[in-house]
N, C-alpha and C positions, 0 to 999 in steps of 0.2 A: 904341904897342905895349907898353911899359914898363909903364903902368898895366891894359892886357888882360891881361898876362901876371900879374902881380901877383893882380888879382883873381882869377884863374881858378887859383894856387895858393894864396892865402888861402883859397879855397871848400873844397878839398882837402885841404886838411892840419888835424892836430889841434894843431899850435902853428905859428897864423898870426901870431904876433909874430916869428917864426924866419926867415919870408920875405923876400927880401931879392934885388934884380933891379939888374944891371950891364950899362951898355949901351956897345958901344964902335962908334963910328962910324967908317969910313976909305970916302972915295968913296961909291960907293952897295954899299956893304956893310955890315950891322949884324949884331956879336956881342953875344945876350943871353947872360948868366950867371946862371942862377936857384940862390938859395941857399935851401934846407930843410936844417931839423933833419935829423939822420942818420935816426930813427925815424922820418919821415912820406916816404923816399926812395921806399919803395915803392909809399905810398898816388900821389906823383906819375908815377912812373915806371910803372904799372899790369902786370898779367900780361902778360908776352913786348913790355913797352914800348907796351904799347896806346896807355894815357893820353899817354905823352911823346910817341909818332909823331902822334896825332891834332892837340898843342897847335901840335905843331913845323908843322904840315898848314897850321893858323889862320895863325900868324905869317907862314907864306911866302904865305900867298893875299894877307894882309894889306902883304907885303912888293912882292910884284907889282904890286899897284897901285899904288904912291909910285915903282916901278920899280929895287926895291932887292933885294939876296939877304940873306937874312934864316938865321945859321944859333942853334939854342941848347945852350947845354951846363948841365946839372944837377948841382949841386954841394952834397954833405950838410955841414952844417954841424958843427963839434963843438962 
C-alpha cells in the first residue's frame, strides 16, 4: 500500500522528491500519512477532493482485501 500510494503521488506532483508516506499499524487498522510540498497540495488533493477521495477509494479496496480498514490523511510539507 505504501509503495501504491507513493507512486501514485510521485505521478502527481511537480516536486516528487517532497513525497514522502508514513504508515502506522495497530491491529488490522492502518494510518497512511502522505507528505507533499505545500504547492503540489492541490494538484493531490484535486477539485472538491476528487483526486484524494478516489486514492482514498483504492486504498480501502485495497485494504479490504488483507481485511484491514485503511484510513489516509494528507499533509503539505514546509
Amino acid at each position: 500500500m505504501k509503495e501504491f500510494l507513493e507512486y501514485v503521488a510521485r505521478s502527481l506532483v511537480d516536486s516528487p522528491d517532497a513525497v514522502r508516506v508514513e504508515v502506522e499499524e495497530s491491529g488490522d487498522e492502518v494510518d497512511l500519512t502522505l507528505f507533499v510540498d505545500e504547492s503540489d497540495m492541490g494538484r493531490v488533493i484535486g477539485r472538491d477532493g476528487r483526486i484524494a477521495n478516489a486514492i482514498r477509494s483504492l486504498l480501502r479496496v485495497m485494504g479490504t482485501r488483507d481485511g484491514r480498514h485503511v484510513e489516509l490523511e494528507i499533509v503539505g510539507n514546509e
